[in-house]
C-alpha positions in Angstrom: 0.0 0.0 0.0 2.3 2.6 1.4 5.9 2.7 1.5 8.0 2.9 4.7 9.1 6.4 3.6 5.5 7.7 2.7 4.3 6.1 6.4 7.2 8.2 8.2 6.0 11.1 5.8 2.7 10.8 7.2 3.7 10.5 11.1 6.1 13.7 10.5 3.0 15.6 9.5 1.0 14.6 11.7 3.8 15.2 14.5 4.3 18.6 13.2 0.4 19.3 13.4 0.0 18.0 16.8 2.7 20.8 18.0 0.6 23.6 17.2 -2.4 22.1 18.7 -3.7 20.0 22.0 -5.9 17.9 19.6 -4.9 14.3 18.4 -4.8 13.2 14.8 -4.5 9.5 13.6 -4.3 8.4 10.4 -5.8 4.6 9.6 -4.8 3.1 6.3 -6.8 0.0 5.7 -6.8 -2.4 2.9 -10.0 -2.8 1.9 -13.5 -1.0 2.8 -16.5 -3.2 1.4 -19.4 -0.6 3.2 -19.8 3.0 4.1 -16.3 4.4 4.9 -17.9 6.7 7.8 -19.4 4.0 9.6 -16.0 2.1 9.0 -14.0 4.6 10.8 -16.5 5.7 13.3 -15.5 1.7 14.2 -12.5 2.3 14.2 -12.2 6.2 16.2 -14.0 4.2 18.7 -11.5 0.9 18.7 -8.8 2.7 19.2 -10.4 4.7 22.2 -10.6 8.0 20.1 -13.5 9.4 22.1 -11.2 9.2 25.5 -8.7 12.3 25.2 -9.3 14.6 27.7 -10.9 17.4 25.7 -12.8 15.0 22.8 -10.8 16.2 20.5 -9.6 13.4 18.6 -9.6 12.9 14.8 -9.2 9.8 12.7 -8.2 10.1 8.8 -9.6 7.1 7.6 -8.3 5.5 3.9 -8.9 2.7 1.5 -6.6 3.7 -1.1 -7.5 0.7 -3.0 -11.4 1.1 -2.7 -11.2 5.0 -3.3 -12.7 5.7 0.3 -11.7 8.1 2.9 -13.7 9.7 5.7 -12.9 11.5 8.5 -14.3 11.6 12.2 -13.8 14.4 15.0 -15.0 13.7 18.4 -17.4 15.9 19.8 -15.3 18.6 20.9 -14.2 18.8 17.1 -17.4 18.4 15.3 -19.5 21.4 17.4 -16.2 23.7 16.2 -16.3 23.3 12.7 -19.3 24.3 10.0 -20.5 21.1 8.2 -18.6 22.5 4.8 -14.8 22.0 7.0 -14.7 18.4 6.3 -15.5 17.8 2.7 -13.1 20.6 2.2 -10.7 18.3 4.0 -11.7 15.8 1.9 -11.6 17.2 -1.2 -7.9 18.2 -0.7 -7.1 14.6 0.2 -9.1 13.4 -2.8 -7.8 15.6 -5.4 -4.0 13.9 -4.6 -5.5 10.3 -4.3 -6.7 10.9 -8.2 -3.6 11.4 -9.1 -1.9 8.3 -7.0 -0.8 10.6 -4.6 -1.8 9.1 -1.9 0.6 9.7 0.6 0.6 13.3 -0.2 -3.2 13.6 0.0 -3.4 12.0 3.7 -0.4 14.7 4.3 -3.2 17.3 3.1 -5.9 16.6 5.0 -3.4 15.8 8.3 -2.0 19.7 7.8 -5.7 20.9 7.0 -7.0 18.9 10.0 -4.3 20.5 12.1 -5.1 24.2 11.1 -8.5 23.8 11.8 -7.6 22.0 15.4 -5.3 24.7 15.8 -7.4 27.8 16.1 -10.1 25.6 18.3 -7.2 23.9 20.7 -4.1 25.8 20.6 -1.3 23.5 22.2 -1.2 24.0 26.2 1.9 24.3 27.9 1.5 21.6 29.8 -0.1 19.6 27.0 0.6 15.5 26.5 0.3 13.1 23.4 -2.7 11.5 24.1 -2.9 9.2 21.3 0.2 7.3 19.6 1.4 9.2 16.4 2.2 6.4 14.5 -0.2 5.4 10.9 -2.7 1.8 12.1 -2.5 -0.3 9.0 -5.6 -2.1 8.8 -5.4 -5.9 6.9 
């Protein structure tokens, strides 16, 4: 699917958004998605304990590159922050790239647009912790 470059790619953007916010972004790359894509990753925020972090505001990038699907869930401290139109924006970006087999560069997209938006919402605390692991969940 990925290549170990494009995967530290990914983590490096999503590193670099975290430190200009307290929000947590994870990125799940999955092999196949045979229904809905939302409901897929509203499975999978909730798997991976997504709706825990301290200020519910958690969001999960969620990709089939080789089904064409992506969605993307924000907990509830995310969703009542942004207008309905933020996250097909987000999606669009990432889309636009995955048309042209840029995957990797598309999830970097929507990671940095993710992290602007989490940004103005949750600026990073001084005392703020990495609630959730950085690192991409490959999904067989």
């Amino acid at each position: 699917m990925l290549h170990k470059e494009e995967l530290q790619r990914i983590v490096e953007s999503i590193q670099l958004a975290e430190s200009r916010t307290s929000g947590e972004i994870r990125v799940c790359v999955a092999r196949q998605c045979k229904g809905d894509p939302l409901e897929a990753a509203l499975q999978k925020f909730h798997q991976l304990k997504m709706d825990t972090t301290r200020l519910r505001n958690g969001v999960l990038i969620y990709v089939s590159p080789a089904d064409h699907k992506t969605a993307i869930i924000g907990d509830q401290g995310i969703h009542d922050a942004v207008d309905g139109g933020f996250w097909n924006d987000a999606l669009e970006k990432m889309l636009s790239c995955f048309k042209k087999g840029e995957i990797a560069e598309g999830i970097c997209k929507g990671v940095g647009k993710v992290g602007e938006m989490i940004k103005s919402r949750y600026p990073v605390a001084e005392n703020d912790i990495n609630e959730l692991d950085d690192e991409i969940i490959l999904e067989e």
